[in-house]
C-alpha positions as CSV (number, residue, x, y, z in Angstrom):
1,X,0.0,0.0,0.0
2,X,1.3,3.5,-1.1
3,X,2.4,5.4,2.3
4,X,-0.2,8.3,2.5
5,X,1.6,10.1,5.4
6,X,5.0,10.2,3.0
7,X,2.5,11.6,0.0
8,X,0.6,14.2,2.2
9,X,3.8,15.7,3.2
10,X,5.6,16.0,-0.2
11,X,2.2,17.5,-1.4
12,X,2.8,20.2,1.6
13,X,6.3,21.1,0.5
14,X,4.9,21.2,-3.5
15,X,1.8,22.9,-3.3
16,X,1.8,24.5,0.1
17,X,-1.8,23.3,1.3
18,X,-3.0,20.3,3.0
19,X,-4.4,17.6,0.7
20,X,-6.8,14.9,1.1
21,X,-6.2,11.5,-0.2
22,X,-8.1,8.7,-2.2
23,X,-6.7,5.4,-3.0
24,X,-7.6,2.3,-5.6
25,X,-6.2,-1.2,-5.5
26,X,-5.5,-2.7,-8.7
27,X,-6.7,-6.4,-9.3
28,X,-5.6,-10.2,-10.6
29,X,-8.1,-12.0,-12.0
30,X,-8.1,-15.2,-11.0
31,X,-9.9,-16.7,-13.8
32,X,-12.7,-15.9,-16.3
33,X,-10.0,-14.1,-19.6
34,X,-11.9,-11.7,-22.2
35,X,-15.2,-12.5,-20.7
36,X,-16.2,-9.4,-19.9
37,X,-16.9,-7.6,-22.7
38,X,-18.8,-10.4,-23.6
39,X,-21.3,-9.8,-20.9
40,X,-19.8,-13.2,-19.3
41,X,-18.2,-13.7,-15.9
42,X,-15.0,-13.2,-14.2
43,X,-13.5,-13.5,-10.6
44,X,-10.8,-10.8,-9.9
45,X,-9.6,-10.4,-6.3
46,X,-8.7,-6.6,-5.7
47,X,-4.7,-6.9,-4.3
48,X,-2.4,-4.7,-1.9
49,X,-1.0,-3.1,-5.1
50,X,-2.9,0.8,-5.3
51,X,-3.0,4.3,-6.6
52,X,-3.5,6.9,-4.3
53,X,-4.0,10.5,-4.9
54,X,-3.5,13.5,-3.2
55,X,-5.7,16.9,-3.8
56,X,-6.7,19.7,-2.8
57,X,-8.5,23.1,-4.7
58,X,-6.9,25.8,-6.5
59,X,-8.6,29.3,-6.9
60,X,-8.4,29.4,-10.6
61,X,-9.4,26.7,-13.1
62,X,-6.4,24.8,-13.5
63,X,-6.0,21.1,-13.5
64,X,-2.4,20.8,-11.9
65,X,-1.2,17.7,-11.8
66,X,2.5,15.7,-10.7
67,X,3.2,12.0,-11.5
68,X,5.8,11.0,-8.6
69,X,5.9,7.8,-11.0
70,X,7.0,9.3,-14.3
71,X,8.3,12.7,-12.6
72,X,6.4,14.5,-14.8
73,X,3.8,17.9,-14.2
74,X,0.8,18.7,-16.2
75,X,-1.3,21.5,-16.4
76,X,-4.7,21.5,-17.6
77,X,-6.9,24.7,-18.5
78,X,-9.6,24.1,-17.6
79,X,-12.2,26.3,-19.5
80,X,-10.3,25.2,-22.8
81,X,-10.2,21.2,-22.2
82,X,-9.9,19.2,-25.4
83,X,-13.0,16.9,-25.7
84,X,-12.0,14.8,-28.4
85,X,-10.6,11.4,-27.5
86,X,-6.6,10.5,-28.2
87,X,-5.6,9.1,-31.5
88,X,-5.0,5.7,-29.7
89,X,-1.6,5.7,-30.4
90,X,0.5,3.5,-28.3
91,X,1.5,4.0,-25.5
92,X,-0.8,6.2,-23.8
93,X,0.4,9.6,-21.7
94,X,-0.6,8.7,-18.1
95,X,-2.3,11.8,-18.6
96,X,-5.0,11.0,-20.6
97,X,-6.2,8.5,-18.0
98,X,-6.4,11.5,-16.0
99,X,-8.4,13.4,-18.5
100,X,-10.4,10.5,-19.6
101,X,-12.4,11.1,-16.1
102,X,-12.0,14.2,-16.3
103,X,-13.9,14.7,-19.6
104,X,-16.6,11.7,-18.7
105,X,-17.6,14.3,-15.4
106,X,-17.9,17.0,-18.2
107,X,-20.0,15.2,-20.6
108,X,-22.5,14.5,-17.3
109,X,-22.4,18.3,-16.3
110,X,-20.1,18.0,-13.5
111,X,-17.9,20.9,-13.1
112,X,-14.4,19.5,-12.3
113,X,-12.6,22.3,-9.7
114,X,-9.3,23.7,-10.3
115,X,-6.9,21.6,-8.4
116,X,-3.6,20.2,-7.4
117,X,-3.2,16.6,-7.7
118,X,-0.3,14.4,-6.8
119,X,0.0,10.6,-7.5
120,X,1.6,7.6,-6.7
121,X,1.2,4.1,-7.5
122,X,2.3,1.1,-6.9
123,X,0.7,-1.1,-9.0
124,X,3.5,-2.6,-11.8
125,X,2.8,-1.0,-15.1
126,X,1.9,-2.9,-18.2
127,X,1.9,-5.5,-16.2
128,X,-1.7,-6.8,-16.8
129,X,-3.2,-5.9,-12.9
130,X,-5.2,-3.3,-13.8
131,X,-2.8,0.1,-12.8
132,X,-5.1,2.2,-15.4
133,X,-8.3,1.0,-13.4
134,X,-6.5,2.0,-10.4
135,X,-5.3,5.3,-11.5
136,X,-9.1,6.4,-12.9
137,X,-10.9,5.4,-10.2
138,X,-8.6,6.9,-7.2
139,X,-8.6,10.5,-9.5
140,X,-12.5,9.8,-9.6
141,X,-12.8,9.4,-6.1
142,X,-10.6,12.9,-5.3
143,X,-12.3,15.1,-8.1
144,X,-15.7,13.7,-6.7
145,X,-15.2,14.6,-3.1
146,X,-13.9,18.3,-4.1
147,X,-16.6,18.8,-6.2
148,X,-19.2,17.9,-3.3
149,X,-20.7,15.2,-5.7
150,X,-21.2,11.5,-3.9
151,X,-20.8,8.9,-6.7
152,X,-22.4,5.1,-5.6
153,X,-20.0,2.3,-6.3
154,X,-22.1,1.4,-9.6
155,X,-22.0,5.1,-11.0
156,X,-18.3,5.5,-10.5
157,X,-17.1,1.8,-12.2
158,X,-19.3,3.0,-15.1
159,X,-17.7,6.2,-15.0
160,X,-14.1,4.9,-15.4
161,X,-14.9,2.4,-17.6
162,X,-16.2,4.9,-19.8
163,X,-13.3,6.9,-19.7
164,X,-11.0,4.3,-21.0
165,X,-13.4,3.1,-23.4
166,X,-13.8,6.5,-25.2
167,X,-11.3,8.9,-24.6
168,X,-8.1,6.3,-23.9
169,X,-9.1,4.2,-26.7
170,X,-8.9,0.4,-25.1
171,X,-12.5,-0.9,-25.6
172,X,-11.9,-2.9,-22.3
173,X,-14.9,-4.5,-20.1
174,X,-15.9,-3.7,-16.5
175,X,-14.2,-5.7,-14.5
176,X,-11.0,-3.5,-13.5
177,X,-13.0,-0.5,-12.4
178,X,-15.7,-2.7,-11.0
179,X,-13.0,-5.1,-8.9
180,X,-11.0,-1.9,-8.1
181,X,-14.6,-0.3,-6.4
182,X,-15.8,-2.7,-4.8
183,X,-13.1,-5.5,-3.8
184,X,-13.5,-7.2,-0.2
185,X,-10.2,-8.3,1.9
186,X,-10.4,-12.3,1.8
187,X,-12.6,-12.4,-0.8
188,X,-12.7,-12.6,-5.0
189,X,-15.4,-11.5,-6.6
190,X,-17.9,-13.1,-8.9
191,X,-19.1,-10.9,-11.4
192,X,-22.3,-11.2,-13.8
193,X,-20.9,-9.0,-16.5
194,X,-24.4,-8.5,-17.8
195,X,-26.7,-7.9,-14.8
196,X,-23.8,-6.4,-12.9
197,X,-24.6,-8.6,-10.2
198,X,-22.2,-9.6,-8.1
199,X,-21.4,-12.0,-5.2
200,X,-18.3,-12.2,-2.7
201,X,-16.7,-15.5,-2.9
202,X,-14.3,-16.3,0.8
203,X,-11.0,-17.4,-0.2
204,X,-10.7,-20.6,1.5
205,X,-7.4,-21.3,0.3
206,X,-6.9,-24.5,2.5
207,X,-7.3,-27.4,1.4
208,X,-6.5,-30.9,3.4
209,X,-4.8,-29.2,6.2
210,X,-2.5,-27.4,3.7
211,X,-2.7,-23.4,3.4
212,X,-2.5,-21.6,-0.1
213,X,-1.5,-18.5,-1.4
214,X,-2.0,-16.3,-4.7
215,X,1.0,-15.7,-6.2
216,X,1.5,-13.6,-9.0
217,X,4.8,-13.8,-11.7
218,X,5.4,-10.9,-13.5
219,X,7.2,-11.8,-17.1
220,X,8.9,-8.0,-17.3
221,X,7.4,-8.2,-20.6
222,X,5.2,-5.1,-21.1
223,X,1.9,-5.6,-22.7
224,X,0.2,-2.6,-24.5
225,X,-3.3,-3.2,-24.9
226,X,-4.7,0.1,-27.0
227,X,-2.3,-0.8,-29.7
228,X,-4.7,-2.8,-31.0
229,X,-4.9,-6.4,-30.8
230,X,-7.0,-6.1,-27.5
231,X,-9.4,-4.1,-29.7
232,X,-9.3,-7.1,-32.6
233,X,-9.6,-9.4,-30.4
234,X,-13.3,-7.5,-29.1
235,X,-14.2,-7.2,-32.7
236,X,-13.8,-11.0,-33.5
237,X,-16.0,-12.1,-30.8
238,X,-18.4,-9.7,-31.8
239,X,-18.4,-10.9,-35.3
240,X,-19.0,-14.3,-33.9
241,X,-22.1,-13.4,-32.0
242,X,-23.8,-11.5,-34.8
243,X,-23.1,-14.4,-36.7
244,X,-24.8,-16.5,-34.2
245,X,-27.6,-14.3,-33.8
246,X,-28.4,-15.1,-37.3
247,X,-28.6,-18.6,-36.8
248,X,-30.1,-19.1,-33.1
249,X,-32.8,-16.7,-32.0
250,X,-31.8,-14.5,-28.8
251,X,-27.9,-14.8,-29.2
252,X,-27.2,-11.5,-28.3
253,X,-23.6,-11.6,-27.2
254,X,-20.8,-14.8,-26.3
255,X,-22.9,-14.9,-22.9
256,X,-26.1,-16.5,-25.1
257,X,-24.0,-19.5,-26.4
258,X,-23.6,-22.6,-24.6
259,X,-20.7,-25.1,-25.9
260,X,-23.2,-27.5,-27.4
261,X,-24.9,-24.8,-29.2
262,X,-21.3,-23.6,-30.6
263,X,-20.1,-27.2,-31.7
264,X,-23.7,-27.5,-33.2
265,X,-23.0,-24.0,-35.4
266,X,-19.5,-24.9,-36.1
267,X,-19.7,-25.0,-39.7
268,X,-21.1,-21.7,-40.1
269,X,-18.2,-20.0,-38.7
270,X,-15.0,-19.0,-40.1
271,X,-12.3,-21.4,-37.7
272,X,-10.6,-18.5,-36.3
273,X,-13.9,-16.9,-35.3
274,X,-15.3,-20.2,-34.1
275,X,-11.8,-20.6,-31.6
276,X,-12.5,-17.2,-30.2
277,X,-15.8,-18.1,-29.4
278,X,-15.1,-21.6,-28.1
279,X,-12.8,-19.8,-25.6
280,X,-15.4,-17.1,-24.2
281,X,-18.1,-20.3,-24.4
282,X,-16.0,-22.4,-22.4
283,X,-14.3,-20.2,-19.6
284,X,-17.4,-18.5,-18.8
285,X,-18.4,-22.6,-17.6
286,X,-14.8,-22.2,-16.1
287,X,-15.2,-19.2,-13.8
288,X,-18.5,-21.0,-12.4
289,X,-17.1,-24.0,-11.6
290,X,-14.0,-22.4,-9.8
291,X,-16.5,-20.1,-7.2
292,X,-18.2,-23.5,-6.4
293,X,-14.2,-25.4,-6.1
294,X,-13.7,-22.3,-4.0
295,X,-16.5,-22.4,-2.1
296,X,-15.8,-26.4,-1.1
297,X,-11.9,-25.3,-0.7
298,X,-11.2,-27.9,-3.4
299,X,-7.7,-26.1,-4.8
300,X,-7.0,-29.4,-7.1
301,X,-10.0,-28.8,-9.1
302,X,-9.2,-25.1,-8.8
303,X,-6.1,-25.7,-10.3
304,X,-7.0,-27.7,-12.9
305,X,-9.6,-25.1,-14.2
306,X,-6.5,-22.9,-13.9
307,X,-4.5,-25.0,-16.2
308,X,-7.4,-25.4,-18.5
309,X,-8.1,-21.4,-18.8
310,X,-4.3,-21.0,-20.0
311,X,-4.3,-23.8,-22.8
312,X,-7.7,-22.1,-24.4
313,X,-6.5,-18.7,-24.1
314,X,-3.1,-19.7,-25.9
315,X,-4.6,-21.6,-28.5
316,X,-8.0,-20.6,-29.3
317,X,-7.4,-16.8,-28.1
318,X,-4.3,-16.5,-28.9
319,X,-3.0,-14.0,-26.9
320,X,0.1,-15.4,-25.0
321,X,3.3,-15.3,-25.5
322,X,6.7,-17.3,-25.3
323,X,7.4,-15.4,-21.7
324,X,3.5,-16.1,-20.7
325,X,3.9,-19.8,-21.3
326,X,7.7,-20.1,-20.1
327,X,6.1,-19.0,-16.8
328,X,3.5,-21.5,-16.7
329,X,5.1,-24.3,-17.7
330,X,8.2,-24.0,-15.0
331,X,4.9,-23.3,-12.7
332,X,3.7,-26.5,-13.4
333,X,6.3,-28.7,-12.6
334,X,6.7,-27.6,-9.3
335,X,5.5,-29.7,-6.5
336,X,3.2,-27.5,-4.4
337,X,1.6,-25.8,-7.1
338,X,-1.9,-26.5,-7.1
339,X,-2.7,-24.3,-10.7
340,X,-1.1,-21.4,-13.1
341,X,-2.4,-19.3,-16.0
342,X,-1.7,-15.8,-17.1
343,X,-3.6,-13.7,-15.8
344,X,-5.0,-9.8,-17.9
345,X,-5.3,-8.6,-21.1
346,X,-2.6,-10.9,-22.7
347,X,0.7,-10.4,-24.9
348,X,2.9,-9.9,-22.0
349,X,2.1,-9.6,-18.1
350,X,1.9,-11.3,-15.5
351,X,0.8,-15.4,-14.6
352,X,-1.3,-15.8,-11.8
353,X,-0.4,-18.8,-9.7
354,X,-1.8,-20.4,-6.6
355,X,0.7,-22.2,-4.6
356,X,0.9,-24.5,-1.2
357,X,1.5,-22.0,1.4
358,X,4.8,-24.2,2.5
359,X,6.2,-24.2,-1.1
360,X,5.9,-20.5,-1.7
361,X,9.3,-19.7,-0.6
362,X,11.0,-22.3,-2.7
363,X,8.7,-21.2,-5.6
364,X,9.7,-17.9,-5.8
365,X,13.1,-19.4,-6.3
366,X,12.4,-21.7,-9.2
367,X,10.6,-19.9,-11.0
368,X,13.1,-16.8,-11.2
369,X,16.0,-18.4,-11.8
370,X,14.9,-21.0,-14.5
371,X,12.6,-18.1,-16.3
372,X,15.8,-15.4,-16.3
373,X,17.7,-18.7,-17.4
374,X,15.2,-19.0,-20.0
375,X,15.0,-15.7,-21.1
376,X,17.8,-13.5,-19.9
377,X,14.8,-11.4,-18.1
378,X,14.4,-10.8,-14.4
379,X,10.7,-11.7,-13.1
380,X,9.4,-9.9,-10.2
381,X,7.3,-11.8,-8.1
382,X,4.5,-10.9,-5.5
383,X,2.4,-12.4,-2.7
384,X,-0.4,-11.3,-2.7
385,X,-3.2,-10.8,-0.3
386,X,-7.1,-9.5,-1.2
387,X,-7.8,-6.1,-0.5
388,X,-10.6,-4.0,0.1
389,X,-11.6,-1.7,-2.7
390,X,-11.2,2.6,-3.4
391,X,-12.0,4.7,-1.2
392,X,-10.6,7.6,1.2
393,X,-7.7,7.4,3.6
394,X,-7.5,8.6,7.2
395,X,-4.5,10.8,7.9
């Protein structure tokens, strides 16, 4: 967790006022890959990893803001914003998550203040746990309060997932705002990405007598989602849906198809189309089966699901890589490890890997000197604990 006390008092010594502070955790999904957007489900756990900003108002309408991550200052007018959305070139100024909010408040009539803002974050970048969900909603959360507005947790999710959809350019579900919001300590969520529904899922991560841990691997290798392939990937199972629709009465999205319907359709689908499908059909079956293995404290078939979730997003999503699958394989052949699978957007990131609580230790050893053996790269590699979600922080 960023130290607030540390944050408040360089915003003194910058800006010469007393700030308050607003922190977001970023996330790890710990199964349920490109479901989202596909009105499907997912289980993300909101981890110890957050953004937290500091502000307080300004007497004129400037948006003043300092990265302590990229040392870097920006200032905003204000009364001459730009409303059009970036280009969606890669990689995206930090800045324009920042303005992405900002300009979503604008578009529903809410004035934003003049302010000073400082932020600092300690989620990894590009690493695939969600640090732009945790950047949006923790500005959210500080532009709210000093405007005197009260978002609920639904309003705000939607608020910063609009903002990346339309003004960063990534045409990214819900769940990283919506984990980031309203994540639980000891506890993943369940989402219904369609009803928006949600239920809080205790990680029981014992199983036999034997403790457990999430353990996340970070392959150093930096994934870029708005350069497109995140985008094409949104599109193709789109294309497979409409197609669907055309054959099957009330196929509206991925979420409408069960597996026996897709092998029954088969034909009718151009092969890559029908693999992207088959992987949103098939882990959305996944996801539900590992909240009820969760809920038993059955980390074998946890695992397994795990295991399975990695194979279909590397061959029938496609979206791994070399580093992504190094990981998981060295995962897998070491004893304690119940289940591994990369874990965000894809084409770089992190794995997510849950591991015997006794074995951790000698984990963390493995799997960092046979992957930099592998691929001359450093991983980092992080316990992780489940957090609660955004909100303000007591100085």
């Amino acid at each position: 967790m960023t130290d607030c006390s540390a944050l408040r008092r360089e915003f003194i010594e910058r800006f010469g006022s007393a700030p308050r502070c607003f922190r977001a955790p970023g996330r790890v999904n710990l199964i349920g890959e490109h479901t989202d957007y596909n009105s499907g489900f997912v289980m993300p756990v909101a981890i110890q990893f957050d953004t937290t900003v500091a502000i307080a108002p300004r007497s004129d309408q400037t948006l003043r803001v300092r990265s302590i991550n990229f040392a870097e200052t920006r200032e905003i007018d204000l009364t001459h914003i730009d409303m059009r959305a970036p280009s969606g070139a890669s990689p995206v100024p930090w800045i324009d998550y920042v303005l992405g909010v900002v300009r979503v408040f604008r578009d529903q009539s809410v004035a934003t203040p003049g302010a000073d803002l400082l932020i600092c974050g300690n989620v990894p970048l590009g690493a695939g746990l969600s640090s732009s969900a945790a950047l949006e909603v923790s500005v959210a959360l500080a532009i709210c309060a000093l405007a005197g507005r009260r978002l609920e947790k639904l309003a705000l999710t939607k608020l910063c997932q609009r903002a990346e959809n339309e003004y960063v350019g990534t045409q990214c579900g819900i769940m990283d705002p919506f984990a980031s919001v309203f994540g639980r300590s000891g506890h993943a969520l369940k989402i219904d990405c369609r009803s928006l529904e949600h239920v809080f899922v205790p990680l029981h991560l014992r199983s036999s007598g034997a403790a457990a841990q999430i353990v996340v691997c970070n392959t150093m290798v930096r994934h870029q989602l708005a350069g497109g392939e995140y985008n094409r990937r949104r599109e193709e199972c789109e294309q497979g849906a409409r197609a669907l629709g055309q054959l099957v009465p009330g196929v509206q999205t991925l979420r409408d198809v069960s597996p026996q319907m897709l092998r029954q359709h088969e034909h009718a689908l151009d092969p890559l189309i029908y693999r992207r499908c088959r992987h949103v059909v098939t882990e959305n079956e996944r996801v539900t089966a590992a909240a009820a293995a969760l809920k038993a404290a059955d980390l074998n078939t946890f695992g397994a699901l795990m295991r399975d979730s990695h194979r279909s997003l590397k061959e029938d999503f496609e979206i791994s890589c070399d580093e992504l699958d190094l990981m998981v394989q060295i995962a897998a052949s070491i004893e304690g490890v119940y289940g591994a699978r990369m874990t965000g957007g894809g084409f770089g990131g992190c794995t997510v890997n849950l591991v015997r609580t006794d074995a951790v230790s000698r984990f963390s050893t493995e799997v960092a000197e046979r992957y930099q053996r592998g691929t001359g790269l450093k991983p980092q590699i992080y316990v992780c604990a489940a957090a609660d979600g955004a909100g303000g922080v007591d100085l």
